[in-house]
C-alpha positions in Angstrom: 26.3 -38.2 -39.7 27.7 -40.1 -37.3 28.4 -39.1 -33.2 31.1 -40.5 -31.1 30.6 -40.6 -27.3 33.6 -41.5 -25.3 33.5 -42.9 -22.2 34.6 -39.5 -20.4 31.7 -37.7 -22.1 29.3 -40.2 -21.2 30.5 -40.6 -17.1 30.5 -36.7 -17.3 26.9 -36.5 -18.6 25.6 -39.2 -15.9 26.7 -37.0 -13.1 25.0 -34.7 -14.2 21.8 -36.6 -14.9 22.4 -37.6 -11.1 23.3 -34.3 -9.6 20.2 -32.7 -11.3 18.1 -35.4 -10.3 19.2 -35.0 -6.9 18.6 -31.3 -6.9 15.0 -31.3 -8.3 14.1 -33.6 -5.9 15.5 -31.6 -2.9 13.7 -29.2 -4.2 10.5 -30.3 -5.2 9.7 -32.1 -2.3 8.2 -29.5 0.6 8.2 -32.2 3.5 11.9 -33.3 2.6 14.2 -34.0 5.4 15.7 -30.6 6.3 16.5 -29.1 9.2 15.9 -25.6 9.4 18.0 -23.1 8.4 20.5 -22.2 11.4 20.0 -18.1 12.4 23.7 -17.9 12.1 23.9 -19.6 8.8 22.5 -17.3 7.0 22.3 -13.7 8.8 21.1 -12.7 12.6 17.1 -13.0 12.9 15.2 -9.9 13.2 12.3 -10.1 15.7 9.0 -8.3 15.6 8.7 -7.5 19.4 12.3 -6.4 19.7 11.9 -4.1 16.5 8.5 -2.4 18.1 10.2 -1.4 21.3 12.9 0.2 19.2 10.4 2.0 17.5 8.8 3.1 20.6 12.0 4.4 22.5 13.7 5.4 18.8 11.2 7.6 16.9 11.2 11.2 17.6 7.6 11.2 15.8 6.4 9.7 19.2 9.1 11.9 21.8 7.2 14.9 19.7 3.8 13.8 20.1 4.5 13.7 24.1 5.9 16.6 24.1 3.4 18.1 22.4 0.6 16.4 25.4 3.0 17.5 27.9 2.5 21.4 26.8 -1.5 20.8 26.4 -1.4 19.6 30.5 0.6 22.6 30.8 -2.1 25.3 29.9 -4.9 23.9 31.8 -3.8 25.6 35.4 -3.5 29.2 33.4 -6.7 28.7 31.6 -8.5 28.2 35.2 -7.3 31.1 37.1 -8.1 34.3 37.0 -6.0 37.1 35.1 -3.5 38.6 37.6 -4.3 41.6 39.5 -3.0 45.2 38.3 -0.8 47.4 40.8 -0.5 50.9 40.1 1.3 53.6 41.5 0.7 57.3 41.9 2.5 60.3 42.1 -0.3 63.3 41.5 0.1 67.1 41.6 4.4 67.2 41.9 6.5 69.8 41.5 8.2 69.7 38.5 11.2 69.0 38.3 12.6 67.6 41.3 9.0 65.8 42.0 8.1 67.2 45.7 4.4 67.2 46.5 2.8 70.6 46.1 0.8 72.1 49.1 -2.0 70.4 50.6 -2.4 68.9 46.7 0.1 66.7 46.4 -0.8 62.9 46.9 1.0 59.8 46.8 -1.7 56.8 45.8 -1.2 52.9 45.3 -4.3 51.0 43.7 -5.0 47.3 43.0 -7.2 46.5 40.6 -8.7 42.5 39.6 -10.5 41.5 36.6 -13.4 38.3 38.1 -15.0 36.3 35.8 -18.7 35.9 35.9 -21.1 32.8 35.0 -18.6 30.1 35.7 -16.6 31.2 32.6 -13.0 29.8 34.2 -14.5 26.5 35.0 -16.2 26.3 31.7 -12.3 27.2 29.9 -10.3 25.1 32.7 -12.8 21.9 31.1 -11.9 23.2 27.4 -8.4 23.2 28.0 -8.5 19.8 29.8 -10.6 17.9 27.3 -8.0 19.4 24.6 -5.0 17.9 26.9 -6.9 14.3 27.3 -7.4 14.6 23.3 -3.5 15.3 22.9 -2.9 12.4 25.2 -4.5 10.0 23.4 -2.7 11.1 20.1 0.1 10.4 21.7 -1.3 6.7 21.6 -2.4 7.0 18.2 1.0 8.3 16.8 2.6 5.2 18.8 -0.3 3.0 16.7 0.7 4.4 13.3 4.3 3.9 14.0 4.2 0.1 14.9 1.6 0.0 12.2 3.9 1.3 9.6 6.8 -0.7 11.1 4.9 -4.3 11.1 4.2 -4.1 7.5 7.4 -2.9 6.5 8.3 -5.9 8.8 6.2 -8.9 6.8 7.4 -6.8 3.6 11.0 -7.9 4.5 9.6 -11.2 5.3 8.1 -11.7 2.4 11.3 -10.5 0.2 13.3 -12.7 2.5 11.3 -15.5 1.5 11.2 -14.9 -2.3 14.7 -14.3 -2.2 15.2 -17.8 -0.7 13.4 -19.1 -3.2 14.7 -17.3 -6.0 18.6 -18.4 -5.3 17.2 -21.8 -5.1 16.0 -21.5 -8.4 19.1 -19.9 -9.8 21.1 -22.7 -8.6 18.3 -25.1 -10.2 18.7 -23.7 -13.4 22.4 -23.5 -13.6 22.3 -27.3 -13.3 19.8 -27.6 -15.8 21.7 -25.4 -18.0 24.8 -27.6 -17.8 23.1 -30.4 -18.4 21.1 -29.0 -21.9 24.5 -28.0 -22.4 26.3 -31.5 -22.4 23.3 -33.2 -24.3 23.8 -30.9 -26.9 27.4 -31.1 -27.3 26.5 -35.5 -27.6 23.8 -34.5 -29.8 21.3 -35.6 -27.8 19.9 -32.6 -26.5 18.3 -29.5 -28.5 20.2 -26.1 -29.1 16.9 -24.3 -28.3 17.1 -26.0 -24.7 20.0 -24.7 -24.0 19.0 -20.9 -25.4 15.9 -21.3 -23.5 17.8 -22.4 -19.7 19.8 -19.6 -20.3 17.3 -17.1 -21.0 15.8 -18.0 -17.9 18.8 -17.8 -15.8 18.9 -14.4 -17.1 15.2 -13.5 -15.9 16.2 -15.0 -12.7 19.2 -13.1 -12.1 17.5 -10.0 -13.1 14.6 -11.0 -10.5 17.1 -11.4 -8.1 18.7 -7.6 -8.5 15.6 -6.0 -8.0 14.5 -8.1 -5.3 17.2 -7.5 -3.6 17.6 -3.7 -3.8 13.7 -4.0 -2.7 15.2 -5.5 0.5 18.2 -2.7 0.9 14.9 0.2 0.5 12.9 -1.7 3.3 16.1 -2.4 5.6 16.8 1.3 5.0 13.1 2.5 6.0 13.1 0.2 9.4 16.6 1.9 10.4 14.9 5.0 9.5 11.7 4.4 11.7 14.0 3.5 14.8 16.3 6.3 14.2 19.4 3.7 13.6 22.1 4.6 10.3 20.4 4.2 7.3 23.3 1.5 6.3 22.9 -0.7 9.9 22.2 -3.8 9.0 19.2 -5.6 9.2 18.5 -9.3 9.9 16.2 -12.2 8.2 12.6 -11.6 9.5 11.5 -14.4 11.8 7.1 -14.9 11.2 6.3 -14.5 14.8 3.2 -17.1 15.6 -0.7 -16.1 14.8 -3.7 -16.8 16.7 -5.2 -20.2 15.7 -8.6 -18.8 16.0 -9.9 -15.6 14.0 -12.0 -13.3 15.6 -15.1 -12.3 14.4 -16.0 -9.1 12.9 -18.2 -8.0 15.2 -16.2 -8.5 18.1 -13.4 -6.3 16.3 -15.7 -4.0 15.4 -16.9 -3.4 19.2 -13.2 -3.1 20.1 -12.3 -0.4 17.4 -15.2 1.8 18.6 -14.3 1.5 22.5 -10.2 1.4 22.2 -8.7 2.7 18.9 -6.9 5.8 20.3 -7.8 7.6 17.5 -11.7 7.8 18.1 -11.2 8.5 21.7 -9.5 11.3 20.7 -12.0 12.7 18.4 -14.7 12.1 21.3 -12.4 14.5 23.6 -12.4 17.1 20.4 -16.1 17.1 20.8 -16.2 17.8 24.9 -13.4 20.2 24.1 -15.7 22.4 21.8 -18.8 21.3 24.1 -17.0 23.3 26.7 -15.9 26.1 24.3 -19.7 26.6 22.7 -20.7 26.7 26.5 -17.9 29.1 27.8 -18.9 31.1 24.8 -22.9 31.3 25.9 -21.7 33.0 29.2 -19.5 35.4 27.4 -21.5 38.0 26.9 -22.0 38.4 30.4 -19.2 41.3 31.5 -16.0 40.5 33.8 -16.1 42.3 36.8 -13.5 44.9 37.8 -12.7 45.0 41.4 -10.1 48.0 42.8 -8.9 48.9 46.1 -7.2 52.5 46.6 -5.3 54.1 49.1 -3.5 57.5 49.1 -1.6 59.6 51.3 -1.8 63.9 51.1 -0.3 66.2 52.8 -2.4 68.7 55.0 -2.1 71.3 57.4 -2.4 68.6 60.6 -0.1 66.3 58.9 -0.2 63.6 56.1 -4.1 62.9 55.3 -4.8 58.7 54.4 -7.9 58.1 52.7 -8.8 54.5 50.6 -11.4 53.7 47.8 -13.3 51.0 46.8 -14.2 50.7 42.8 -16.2 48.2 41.0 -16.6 48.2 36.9 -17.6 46.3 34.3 -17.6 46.3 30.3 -20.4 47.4 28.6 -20.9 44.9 25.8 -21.6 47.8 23.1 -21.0 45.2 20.4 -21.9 42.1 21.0 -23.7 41.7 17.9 -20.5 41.7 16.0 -18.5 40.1 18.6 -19.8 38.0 21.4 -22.6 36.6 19.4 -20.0 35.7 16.1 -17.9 33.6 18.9 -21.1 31.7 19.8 -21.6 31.4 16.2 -17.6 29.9 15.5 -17.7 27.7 18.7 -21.1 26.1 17.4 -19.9 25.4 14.0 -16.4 24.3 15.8 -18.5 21.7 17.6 -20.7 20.8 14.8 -17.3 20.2 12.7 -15.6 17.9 15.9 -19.0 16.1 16.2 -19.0 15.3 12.0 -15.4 14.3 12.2 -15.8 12.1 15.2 -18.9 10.2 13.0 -16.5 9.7 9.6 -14.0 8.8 11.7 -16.2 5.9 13.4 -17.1 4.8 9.6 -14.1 4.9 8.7 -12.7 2.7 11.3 -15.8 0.0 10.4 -15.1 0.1 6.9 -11.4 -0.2 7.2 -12.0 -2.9 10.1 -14.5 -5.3 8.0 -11.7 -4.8 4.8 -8.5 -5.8 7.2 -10.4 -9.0 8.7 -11.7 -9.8 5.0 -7.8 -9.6 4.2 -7.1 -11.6 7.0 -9.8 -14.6 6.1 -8.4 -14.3 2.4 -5.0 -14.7 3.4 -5.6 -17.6 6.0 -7.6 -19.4 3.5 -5.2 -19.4 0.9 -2.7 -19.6 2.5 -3.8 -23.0 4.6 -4.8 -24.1 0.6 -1.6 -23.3 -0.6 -0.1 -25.7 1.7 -2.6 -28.4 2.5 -3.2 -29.3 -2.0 -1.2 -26.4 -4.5 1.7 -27.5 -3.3 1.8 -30.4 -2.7 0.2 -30.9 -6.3 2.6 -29.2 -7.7 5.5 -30.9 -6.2 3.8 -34.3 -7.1 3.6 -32.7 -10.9 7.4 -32.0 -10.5 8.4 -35.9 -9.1 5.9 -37.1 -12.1 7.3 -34.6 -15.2 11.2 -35.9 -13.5 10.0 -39.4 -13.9 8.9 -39.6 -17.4 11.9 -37.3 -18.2 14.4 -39.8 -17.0 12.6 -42.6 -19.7 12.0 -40.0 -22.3 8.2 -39.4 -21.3 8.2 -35.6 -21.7 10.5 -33.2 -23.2 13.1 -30.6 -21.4 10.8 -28.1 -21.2 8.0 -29.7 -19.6 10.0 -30.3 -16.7 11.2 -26.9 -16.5 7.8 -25.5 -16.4 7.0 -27.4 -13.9 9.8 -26.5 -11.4 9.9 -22.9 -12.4 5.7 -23.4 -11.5 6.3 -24.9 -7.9 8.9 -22.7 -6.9 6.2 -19.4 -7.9 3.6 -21.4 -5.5 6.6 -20.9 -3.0 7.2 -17.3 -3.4 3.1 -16.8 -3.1 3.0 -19.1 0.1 5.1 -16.4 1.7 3.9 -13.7 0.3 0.5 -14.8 1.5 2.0 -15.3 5.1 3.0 -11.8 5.0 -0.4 -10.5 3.7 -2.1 -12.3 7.1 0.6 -10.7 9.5 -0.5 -7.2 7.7 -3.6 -7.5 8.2 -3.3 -8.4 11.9 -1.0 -5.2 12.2 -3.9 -3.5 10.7 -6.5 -4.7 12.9 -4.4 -4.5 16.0 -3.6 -0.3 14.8 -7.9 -0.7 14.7 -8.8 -1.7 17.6 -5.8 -0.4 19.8 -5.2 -3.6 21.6 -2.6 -6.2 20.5 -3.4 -9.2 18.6 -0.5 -11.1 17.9 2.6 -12.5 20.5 4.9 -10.1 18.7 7.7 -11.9 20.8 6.8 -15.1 19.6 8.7 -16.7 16.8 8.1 -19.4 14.4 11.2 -21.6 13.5 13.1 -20.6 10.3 12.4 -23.0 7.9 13.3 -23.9 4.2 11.8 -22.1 1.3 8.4 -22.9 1.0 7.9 -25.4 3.7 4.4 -25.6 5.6 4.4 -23.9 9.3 3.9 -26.3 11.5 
């Protein structure tokens, strides 16, 4: 069997040798001279700090939560003061029915009457109600915490499908070359039918990749617009890594933070002066309100109208304060026993889930910093090295695609690695309730895969 390559054919097949050459290389090498990706080139940036402020003045989880602190304030002044006084009004021993006072019996009387509590029971409720206000206060903190929680890593989420999308198209484009060119070998007869199957098989996978990475980023988009109370369809730009502390703080120094800032521990400690108060108020409650009245009437006599006054002074008889007074110190105690065992799994909580968020954090940084400093690197220098012994017939179609389709995965994991670290600062800042992290700080965009500087 004989082959017949014109000259056509053969010029055609050299460009593409030369174009896919070209493309591999631009590719494969991570330092390459690139500038980075204009904003407006590809879509308009998205910001962390901008996106966190529309989250606070946005969410109406947080407008809730303060409206919620506002009507906590609200009941302290009631709680404090004493019940209102009682008038009353008499009309005794009338004529019936056009009401005219009988004889020297008829009377006309007006009495107030005031409850006063005993045993420093409104102070006691006054601080019960106020601890319970400061505790609602500080939730109002803690909801702001979750929300720019929840926000940051749907934030590196984007990021990271950003990235991988970057990548991926990349690749696409990649393999279409590669498929053209397995194409035109085969049709000269020097390349393998199975090549070809095989470049388009995995133009297939990639486009598949693609779809679903790409609706992943539509969900995400949706849930930021969602968080920040924009249309669900509002578009949303290419996340921007903002810049991370050079230096990681030690665990112990995070650990001291989240037991003296993180909003929601504070809160649990006001729970427990709360039903401190409450157990207390409900010592003294056993100990009856007083009843103070004042009375004064007017009768009618045989001189003239008679006025006469009265003083009255009562109190409840606590008849069963076996069943009733006693079971309220017996609820408030458990109350405060419950606050008190919340507030300690709430403090080891916040240790365990501090020392797992800083190990994230080391884990990221490390291989992140390895990813860039010898994986890829390696793996670029594996891609130059399999395109060289291609071009003289060293290694066979296949090996060089392997090895491309292998660097550009190292890409994808360098950013999904960067967005793992940014999580785990978002975790540790939600923590220790201080920030952490510029959020208005920005690093350049860059190409796919290449180092931060």
């Amino acid at each position: 069997m004989h082959f017949v390559i014109t000259y056509d054919a053969l010029r055609s097949w050299s460009r593409s040798i030369a174009s896919l050459t070209l493309a591999i290389l631009a590719v494969a090498s991570p330092s390459a001279a690139q500038s980075p990706t204009p904003p407006s080139a590809v879509r308009d940036t998205l910001r962390l700090g901008p996106l966190l402020e529309a989250i606070e003045r946005g969410n109406p989880r947080i407008e809730a939560a303060r409206a919620t602190a506002r009507a906590a304030r609200a009941r302290i002044p009631g709680a404090s003061r004493a019940p209102d006084p009682q008038l009353q009004l008499g009309l005794m021993n009338r004529e019936f029915p056009n009401l005219r006072p009988m004889d020297l019996l008829g009377m006309t009387q007006i009495q107030v009457m005031q409850m006063v509590p005993v045993a420093g029971k409104l102070r006691l409720a006054g601080l019960a109600e106020t601890a319970r206000a400061d505790a609602t206060d500080t939730r109002v903190l803690d909801a702001s915490a979750d929300l720019r929680a929840r926000g940051t890593m749907l934030f590196y989420d984007l990021y990271a499908t950003d990235g991988t999308l970057r990548v991926a198209r990349d690749t696409r484009r990649l393999l279409q070359d590669i498929g053209e060119l397995a194409g035109k070998m085969y049709q000269v007869g020097e390349g393998r039918q199975v090549d070809v199957l095989r470049a388009n098989v995995e133009q297939a996978r990639m486009q598949e990749d693609l779809i679903r990475m790409e609706t992943m980023r539509t969900t995400m988009a949706a849930r930021l617009s969602a968080l920040i109370a924009a249309p669900i369809d509002a578009p949303v730009g290419v996340a921007v890594l903002p810049r991370f502390p050079s230096a990681l703080p030690s665990l112990d120094s995070l650990q001291q933070l989240a037991e003296r800032f993180r909003p929601m521990l504070r809160a649990g400690a006001q729970d427990v002066n709360a039903a401190e108060a409450s157990a207390r108020l409900a010592e003294v409650e056993i100990w009856p309100d007083l009843q103070v009245g004042v009375q004064l009437a007017t009768q009618g006599g045989p001189t003239g109208p008679q006025r006469m006054g009265s003083l009255m002074v009562g109190a409840a008889i606590p008849i069963a304060a076996g069943t009733r007074q006693r079971q309220v110190r017996e609820e408030t105690g458990a109350m405060r026993a419950m606050a008190a065992a919340e507030l300690a799994i709430m403090r080891a909580e916040t240790r365990g889930a501090v020392a797992e968020a800083h190990a994230s954090l080391v884990r990221a940084r490390r291989l992140a910093d390895l990813y860039r400093s010898s994986v890829l690197p390696q793996a670029a220098a594996t891609v130059a090295s399999s395109l060289s012994a291609y071009r003289v017939g060293g290694v066979n179609f296949m090996t060089l695609l392997d090895a491309q389709m292998t660097l550009n995965r190292y890409r994808q994991e360098l950013f999904t690695l960067e967005a793992d670290e940014g999580k785990a600062w978002a975790q540790l800042e939600m923590l220790t309730g201080r920030p952490l992290v510029d959020a208005h700080s920005a690093q350049p965009v860059r190409p796919a895969g290449e180092p931060l500087q």
